[in-house]
Backbone bond lengths (Angstrom), bond angles and torsions (degrees), N, CA, C in turn:
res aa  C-N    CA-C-N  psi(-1)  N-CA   C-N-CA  omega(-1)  CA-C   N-CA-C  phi
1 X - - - 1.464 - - 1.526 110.86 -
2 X 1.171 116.20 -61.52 1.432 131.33 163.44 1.633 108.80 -17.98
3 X 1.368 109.02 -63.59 1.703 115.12 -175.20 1.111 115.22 -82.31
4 X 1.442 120.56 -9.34 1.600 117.34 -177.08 1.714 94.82 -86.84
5 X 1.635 107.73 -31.55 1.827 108.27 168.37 1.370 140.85 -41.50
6 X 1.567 86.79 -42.33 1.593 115.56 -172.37 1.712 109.38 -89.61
7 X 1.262 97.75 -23.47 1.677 103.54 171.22 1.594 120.29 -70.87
8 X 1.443 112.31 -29.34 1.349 133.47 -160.71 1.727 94.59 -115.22
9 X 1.267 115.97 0.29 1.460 109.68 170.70 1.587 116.79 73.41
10 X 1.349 88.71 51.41 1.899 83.39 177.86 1.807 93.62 -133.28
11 X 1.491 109.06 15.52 1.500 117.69 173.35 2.343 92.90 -28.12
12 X 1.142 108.44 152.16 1.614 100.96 -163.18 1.888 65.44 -109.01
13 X 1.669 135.66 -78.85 1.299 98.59 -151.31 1.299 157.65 37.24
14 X 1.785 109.30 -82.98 1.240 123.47 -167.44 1.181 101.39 -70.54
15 X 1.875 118.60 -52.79 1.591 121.48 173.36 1.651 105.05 -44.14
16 X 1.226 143.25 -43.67 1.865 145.41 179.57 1.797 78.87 -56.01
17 X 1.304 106.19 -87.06 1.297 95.84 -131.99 1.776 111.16 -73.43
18 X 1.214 140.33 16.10 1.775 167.59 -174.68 2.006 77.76 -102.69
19 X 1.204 115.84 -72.16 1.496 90.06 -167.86 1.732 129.95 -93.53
20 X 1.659 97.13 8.12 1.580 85.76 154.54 1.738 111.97 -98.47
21 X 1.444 110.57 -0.81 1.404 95.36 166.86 1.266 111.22 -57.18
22 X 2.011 110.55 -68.13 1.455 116.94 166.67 1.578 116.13 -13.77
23 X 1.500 127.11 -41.52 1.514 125.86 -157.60 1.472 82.74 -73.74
24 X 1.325 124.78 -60.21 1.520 122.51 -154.99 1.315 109.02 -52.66
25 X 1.270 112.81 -61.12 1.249 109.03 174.38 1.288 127.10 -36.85
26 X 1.368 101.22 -54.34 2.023 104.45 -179.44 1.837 101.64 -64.89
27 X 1.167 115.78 -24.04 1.814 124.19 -173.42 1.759 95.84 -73.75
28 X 1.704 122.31 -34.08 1.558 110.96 -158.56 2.371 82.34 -86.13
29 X 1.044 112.57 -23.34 1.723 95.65 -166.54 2.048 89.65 -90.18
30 X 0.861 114.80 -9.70 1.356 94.95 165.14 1.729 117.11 -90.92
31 X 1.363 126.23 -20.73 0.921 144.86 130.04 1.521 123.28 -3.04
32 X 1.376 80.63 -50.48 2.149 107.64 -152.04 1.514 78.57 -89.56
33 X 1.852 130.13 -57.47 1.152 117.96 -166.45 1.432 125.33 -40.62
34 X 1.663 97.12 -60.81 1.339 105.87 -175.98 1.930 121.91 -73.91
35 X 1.411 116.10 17.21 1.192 103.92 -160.91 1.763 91.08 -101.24
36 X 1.740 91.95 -34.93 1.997 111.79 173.63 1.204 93.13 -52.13
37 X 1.493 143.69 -50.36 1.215 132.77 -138.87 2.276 103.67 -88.78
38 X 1.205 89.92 -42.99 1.908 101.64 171.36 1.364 111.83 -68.73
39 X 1.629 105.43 -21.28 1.832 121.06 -169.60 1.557 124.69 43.77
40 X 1.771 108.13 -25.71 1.935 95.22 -176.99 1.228 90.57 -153.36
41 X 1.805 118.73 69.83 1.147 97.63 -156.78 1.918 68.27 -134.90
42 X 1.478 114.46 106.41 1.420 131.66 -163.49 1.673 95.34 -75.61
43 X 0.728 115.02 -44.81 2.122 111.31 172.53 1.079 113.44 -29.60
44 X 1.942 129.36 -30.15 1.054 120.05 -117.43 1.629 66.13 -108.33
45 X 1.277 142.93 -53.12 1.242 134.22 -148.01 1.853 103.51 -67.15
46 X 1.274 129.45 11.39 1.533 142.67 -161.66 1.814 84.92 -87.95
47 X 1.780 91.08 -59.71 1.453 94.51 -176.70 1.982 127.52 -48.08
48 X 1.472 96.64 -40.90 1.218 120.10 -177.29 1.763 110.02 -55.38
49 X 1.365 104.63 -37.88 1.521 104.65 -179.28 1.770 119.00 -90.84
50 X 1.621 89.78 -12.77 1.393 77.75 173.45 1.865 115.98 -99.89
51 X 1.063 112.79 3.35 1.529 129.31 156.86 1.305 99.43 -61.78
52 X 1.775 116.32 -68.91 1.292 97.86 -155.11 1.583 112.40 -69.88
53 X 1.506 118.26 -21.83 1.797 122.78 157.13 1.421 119.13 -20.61
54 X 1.573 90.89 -50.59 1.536 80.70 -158.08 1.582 101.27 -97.01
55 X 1.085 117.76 10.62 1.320 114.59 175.88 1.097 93.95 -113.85
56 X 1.139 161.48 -7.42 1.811 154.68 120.10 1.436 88.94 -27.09
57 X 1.495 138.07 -80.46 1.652 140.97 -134.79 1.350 88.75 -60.56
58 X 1.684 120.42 -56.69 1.369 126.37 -171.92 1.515 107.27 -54.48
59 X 0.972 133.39 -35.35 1.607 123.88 -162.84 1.297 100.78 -89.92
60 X 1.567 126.38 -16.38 1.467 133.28 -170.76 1.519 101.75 -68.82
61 X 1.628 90.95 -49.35 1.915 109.49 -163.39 1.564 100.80 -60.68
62 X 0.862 108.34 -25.15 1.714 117.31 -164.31 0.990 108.15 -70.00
63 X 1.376 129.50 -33.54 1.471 157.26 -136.74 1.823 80.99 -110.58
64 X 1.206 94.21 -80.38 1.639 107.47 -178.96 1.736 109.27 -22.49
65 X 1.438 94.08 -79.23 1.799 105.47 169.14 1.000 113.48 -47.10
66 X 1.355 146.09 -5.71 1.419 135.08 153.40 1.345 128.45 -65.12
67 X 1.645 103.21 -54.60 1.207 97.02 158.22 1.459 156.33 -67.65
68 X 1.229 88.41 -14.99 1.469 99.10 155.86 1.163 155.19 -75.01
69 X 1.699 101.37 -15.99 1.505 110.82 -166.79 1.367 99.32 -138.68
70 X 1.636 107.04 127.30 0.968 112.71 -168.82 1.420 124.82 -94.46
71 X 1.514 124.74 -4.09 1.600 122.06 143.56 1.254 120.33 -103.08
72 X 1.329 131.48 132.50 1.198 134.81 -160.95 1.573 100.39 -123.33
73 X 1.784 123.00 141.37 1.643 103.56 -175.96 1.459 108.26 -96.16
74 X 1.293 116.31 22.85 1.751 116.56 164.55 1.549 104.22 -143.25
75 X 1.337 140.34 177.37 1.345 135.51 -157.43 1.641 94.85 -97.60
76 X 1.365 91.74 141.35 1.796 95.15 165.70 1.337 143.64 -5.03
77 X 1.684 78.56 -55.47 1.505 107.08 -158.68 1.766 106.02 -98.10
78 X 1.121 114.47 -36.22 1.248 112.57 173.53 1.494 109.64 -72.87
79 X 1.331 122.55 -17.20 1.367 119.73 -177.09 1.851 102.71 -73.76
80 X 1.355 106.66 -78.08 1.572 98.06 148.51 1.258 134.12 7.36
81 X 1.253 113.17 -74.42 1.558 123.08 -175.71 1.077 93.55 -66.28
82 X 1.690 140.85 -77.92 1.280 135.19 -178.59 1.549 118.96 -5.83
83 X 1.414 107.36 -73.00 0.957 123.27 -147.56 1.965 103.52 -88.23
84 X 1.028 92.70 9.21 1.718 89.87 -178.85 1.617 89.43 -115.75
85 X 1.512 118.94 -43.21 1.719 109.50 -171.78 2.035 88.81 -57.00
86 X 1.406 124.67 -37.82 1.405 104.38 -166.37 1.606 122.08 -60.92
87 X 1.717 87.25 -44.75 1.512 88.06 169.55 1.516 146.48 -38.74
88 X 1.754 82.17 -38.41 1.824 92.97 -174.22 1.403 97.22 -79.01
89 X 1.261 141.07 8.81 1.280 106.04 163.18 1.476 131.45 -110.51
90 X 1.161 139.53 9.12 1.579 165.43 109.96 1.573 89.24 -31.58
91 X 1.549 139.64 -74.34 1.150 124.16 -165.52 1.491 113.45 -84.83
92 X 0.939 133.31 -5.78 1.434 133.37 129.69 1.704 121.98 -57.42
93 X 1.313 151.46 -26.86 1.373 136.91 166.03 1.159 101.22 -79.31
94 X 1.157 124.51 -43.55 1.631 109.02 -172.17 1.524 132.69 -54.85
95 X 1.389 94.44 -24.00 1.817 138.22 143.02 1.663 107.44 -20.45
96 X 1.301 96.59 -66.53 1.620 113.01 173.14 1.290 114.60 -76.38
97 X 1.073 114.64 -55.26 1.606 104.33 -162.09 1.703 100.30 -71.77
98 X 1.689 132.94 -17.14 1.297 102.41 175.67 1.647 93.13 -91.90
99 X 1.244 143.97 -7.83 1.933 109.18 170.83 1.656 103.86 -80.83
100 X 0.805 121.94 -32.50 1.685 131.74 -177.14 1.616 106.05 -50.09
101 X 1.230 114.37 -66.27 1.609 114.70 167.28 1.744 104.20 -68.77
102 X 0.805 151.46 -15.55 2.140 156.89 -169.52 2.272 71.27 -80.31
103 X 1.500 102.55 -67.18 1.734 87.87 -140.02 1.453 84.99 -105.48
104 X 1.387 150.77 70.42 1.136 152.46 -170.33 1.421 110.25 -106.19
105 X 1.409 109.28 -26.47 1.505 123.48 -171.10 2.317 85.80 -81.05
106 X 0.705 96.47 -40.24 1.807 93.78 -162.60 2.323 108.97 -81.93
107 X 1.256 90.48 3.06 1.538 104.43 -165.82 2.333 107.51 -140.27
108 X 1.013 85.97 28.72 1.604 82.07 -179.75 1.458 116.79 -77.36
109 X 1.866 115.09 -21.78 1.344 105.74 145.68 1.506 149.06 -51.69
110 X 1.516 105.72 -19.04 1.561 103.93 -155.72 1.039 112.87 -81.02
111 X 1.277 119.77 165.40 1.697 120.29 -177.44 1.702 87.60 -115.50
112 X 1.414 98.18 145.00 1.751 96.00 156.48 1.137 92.84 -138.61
113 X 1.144 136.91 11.50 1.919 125.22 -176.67 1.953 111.97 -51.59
114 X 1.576 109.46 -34.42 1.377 93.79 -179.96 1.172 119.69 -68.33
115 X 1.795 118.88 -12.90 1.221 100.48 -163.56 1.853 109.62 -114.50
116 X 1.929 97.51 -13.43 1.465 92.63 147.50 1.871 131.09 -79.93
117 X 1.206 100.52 20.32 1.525 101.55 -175.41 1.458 99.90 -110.18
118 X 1.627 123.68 -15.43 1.551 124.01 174.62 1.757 97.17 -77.86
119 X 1.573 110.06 -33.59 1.458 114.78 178.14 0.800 117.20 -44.78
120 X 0.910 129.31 -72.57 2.299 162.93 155.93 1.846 83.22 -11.08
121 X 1.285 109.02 -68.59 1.429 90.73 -162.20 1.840 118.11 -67.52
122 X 1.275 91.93 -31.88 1.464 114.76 -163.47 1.771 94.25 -45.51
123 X 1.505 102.83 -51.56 1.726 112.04 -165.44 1.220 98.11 -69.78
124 X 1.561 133.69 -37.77 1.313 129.21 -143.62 1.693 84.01 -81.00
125 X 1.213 100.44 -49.51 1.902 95.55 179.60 1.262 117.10 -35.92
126 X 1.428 103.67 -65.91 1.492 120.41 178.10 1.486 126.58 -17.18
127 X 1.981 100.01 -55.85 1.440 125.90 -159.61 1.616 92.43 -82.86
128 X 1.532 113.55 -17.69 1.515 94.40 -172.44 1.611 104.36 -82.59
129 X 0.934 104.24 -41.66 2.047 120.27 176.32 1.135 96.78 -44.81
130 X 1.486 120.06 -73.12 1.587 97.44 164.50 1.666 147.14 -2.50
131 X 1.536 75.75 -89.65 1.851 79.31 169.48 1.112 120.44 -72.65
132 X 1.712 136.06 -11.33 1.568 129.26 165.15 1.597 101.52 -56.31
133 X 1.312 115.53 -29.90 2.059 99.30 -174.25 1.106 92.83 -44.51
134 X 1.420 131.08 -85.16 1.279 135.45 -151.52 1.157 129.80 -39.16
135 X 1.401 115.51 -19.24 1.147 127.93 174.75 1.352 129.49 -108.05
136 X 1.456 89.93 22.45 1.746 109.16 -162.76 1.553 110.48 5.39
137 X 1.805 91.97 86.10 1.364 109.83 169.32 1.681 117.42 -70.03
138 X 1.323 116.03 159.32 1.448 118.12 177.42 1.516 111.36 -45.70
139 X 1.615 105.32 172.85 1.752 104.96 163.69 1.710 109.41 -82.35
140 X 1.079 105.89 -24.55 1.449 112.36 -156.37 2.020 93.58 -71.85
141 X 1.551 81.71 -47.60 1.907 79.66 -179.84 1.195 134.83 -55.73
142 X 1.409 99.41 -35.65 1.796 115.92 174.65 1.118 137.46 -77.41
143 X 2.138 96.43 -20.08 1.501 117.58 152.79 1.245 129.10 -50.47
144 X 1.326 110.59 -25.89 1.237 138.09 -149.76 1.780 102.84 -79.45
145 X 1.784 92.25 -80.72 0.871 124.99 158.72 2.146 109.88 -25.08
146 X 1.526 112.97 -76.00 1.229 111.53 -175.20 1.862 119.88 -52.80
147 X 1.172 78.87 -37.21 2.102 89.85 172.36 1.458 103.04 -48.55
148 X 1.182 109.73 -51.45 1.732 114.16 -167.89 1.442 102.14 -80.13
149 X 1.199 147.87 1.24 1.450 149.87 161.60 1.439 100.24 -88.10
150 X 1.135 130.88 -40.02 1.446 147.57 -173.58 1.966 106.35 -64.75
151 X 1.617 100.56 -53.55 1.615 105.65 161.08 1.081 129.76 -52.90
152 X 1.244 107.94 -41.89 1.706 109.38 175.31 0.604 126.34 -68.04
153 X 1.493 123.49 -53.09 1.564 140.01 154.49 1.339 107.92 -32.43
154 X 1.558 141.51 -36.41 0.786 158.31 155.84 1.715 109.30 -41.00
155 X 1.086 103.08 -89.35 1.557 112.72 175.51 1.343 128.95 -30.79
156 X 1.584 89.83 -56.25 1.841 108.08 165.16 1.576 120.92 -46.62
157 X 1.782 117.02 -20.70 1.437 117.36 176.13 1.157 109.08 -89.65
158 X 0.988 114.67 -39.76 1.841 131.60 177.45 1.413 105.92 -43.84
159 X 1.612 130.43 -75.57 1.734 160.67 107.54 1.654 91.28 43.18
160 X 1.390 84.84 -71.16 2.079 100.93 -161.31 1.567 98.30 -62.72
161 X 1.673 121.02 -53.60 1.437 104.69 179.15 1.884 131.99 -61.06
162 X 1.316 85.33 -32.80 1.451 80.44 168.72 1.648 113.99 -83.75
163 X 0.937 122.05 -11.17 1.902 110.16 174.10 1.601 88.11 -84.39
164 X 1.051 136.54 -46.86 1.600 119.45 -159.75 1.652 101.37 -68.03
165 X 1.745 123.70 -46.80 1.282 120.75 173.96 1.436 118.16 -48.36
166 X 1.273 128.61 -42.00 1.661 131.71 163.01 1.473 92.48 -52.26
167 X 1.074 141.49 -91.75 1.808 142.85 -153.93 1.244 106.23 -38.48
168 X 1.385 117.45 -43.75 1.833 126.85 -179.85 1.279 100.56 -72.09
169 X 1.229 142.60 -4.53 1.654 138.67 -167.40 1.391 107.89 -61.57
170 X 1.563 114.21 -33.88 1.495 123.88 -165.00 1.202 111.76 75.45
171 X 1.422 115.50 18.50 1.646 102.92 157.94 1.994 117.10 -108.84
172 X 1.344 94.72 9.45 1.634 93.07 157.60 1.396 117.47 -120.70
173 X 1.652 99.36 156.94 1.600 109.88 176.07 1.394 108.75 -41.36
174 X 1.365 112.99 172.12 1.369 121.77 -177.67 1.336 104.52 -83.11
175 X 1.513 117.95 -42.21 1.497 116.26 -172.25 1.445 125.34 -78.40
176 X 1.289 115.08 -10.30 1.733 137.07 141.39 0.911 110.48 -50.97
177 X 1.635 134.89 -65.22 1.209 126.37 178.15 1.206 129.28 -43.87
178 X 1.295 104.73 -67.97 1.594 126.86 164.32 1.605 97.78 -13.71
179 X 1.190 100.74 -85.80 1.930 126.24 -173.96 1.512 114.36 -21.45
180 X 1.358 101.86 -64.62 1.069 120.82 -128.33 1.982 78.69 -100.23
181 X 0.780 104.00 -28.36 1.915 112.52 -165.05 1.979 84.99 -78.97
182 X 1.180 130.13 -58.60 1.431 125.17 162.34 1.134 113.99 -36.13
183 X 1.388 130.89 -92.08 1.584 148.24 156.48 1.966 101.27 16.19
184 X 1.479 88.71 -59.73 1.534 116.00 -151.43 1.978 90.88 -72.91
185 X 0.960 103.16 -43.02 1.768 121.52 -170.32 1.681 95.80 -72.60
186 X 1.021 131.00 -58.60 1.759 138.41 178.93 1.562 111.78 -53.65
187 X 1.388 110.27 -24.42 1.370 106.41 -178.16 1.710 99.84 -95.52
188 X 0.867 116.94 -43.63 1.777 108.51 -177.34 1.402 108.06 -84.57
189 X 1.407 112.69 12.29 1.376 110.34 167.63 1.508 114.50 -88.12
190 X 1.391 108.74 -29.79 1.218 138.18 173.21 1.438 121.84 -56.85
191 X 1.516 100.98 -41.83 1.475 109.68 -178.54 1.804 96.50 -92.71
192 X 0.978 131.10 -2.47 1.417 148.19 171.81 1.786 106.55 -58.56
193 X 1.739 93.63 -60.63 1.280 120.48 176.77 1.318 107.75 -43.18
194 X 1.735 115.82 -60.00 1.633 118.04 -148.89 1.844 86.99 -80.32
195 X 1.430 117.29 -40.83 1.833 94.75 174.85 1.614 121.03 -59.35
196 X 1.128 113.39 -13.79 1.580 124.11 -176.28 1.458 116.53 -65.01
197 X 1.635 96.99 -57.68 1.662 118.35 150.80 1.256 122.95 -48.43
198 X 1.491 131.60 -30.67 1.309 116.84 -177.24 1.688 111.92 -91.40
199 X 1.596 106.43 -41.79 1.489 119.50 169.13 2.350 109.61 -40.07
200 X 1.292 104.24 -35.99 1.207 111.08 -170.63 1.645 82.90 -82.44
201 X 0.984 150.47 -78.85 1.813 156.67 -144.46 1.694 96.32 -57.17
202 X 1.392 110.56 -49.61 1.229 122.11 -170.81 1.715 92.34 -71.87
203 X 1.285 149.09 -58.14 1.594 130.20 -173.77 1.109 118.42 -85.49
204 X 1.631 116.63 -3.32 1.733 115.13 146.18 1.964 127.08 -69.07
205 X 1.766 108.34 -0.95 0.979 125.41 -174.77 1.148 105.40 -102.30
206 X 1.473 124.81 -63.10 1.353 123.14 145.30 1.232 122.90 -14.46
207 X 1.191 138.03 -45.75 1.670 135.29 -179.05 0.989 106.14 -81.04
208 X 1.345 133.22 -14.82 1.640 103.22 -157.08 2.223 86.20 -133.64
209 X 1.486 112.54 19.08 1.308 122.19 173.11 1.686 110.02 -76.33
């Protein structure tokens, strides 16, 4: 059964290694949770690089397993794309967590929990789209699914104008601003990332509807 799978292109592989990228990613914003919560706790960014490692190793292998196998159960190229929009987002937080600990001493007020809590969802979405490939979920479901990456993403712009209008108030230092207005930009870039990933899952669904 197994080889009659792999003949017909349902080799599982790519589906393993597409959703432990997904894991990393959802592993670097929990990462992100607990690093806000210790706030200057410099160890923590050790963790951050070895997330994004292994989501480098994973995107390598992927690459690797391409060349090797000559039926694949999604197209080349969309596998590719997948697997590089996943990457960047583990290598996008780590983004954050090293200026966040760099200017931590100038920002010990800030809150970002609302906008790592759109994160939290953003990935968790992500990781589920994921595993619907495999199961070549409906269009309607994944529509579903991508709309709600699309909200957040949504929200997250909304989020960003009002934290930057507080920073412009002129009642913080300049070098807070500075900080914290970056800081603030790396994280919704992030959640930028996880709609990027879903927009790609969602027109690999499209093709094969």
């Amino acid at each position: 059964m197994n080889i009659f799978r792999r003949l017909l292109g349902y080799d599982d592989k790519f589906f393993d290694l597409l959703e432990a990228s997904a894991a990393e990613a959802q592993r670097s914003v929990e990462l992100l949770v607990n690093m806000l919560r210790k706030n200057d706790d410099p160890a923590a960014l050790d963790n951050f690089v070895m997330t994004r490692h292994k989501g480098k190793q994973i995107a390598e292998q992927i690459s690797e397993e391409l060349c090797r196998t000559f039926v694949t159960p999604l197209e080349r190229e969309d596998i590719e794309a997948l697997s590089f929009a996943l990457f960047k987002i583990p290598k996008t937080t780590e983004k954050f967590s090293e200026r966040y600990l760099l200017g931590h001493n100038f920002i010990k007020d800030m809150d970002f929990t609302r906008q790592v809590c759109l994160l939290e969802q953003a990935t968790a979405v992500v990781g589920l789209m994921v595993n619907k490939l495999r199961e070549r979920a409906h269009l309607e479901e994944m529509k579903a699914y991508n709309d709600q990456l699309h909200h957040l993403e949504g929200q997250a712009d909304k989020l960003m104008l009002e934290l930057i209008r507080d920073l412009y108030s002129g009642k913080h230092e300049i070098q807070k601003v500075i900080i914290a207005t970056d800081l603030y930009e790396t994280l919704e870039r992030t959640i930028d990332r996880c709609r990027d990933a879903g927009n790609v899952i969602f027109s690999i669904v499209l093709k094969y509807s």
